[in-house]
N, C-alpha and C positions, 0 to 999 in steps of 0.2 A: 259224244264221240261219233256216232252216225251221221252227224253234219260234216263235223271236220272232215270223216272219211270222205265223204260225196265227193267236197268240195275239193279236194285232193285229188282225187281219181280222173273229175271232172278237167281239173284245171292243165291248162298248156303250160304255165310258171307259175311258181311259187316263190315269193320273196319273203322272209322268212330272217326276222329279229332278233340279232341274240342278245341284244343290251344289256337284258338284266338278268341272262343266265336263265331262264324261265325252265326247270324241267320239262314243261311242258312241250315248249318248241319243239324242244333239241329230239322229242319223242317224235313228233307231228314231223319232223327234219328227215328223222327215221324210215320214217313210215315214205316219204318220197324219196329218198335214195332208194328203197326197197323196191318200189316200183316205178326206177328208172324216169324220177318226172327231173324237169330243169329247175331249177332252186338257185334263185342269187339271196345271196345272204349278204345283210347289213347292219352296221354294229356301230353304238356312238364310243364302245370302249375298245381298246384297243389289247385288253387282257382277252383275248380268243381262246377259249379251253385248247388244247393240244387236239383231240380228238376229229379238228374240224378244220383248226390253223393253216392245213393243206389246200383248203377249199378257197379261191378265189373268194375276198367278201370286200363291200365297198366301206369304209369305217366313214360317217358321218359325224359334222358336230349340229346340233338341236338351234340352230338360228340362222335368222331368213339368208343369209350368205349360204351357210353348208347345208341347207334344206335345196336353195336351188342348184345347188352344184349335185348333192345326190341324185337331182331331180333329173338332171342333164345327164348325170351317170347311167342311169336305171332306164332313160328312154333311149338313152345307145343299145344300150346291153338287151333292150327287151325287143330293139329292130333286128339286130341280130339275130337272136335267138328265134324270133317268130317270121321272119324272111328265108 
């Protein structure tokens, strides 16, 4: 858990999976809303808990087409965000 914290605290963005519902995430999700970090979040399903649904997220599908179109997603979104 000492790592994840660092590496959260530390970090400018966090991109942040919710595919397979992981508790974990959605806790680590938590923990940077809480302290106000940037977080895109992306997802290959498109079942979004309600909790988050609100939240801008890029839905991807797992092959080389939607791997490079997320890829193209994520390097807009991270110019933005870090310009």
């Amino acid at each position: 858990m000492d790592d994840i914290r660092e590496a959260v605290v530390t970090a400018r963005v966090i991109i942040a999976d919710l595919t397979d519902h992981n508790p974990n995430v959605f806790y680590e999700l938590g923990i940077c809303h809480a302290l106000g970090k940037n977080v895109i979040l992306i997802t290959q399903d498109r079942n979004v808990p309600s909790d988050v649904r609100h939240i801008r997220y890029f839905h991807y599908e797992y092959t080389p087409p939607g791997m490079e179109q997320l890829e193209r997603a994520l390097e807009r979104t991270l110019r933005g965000l870090l310009h």
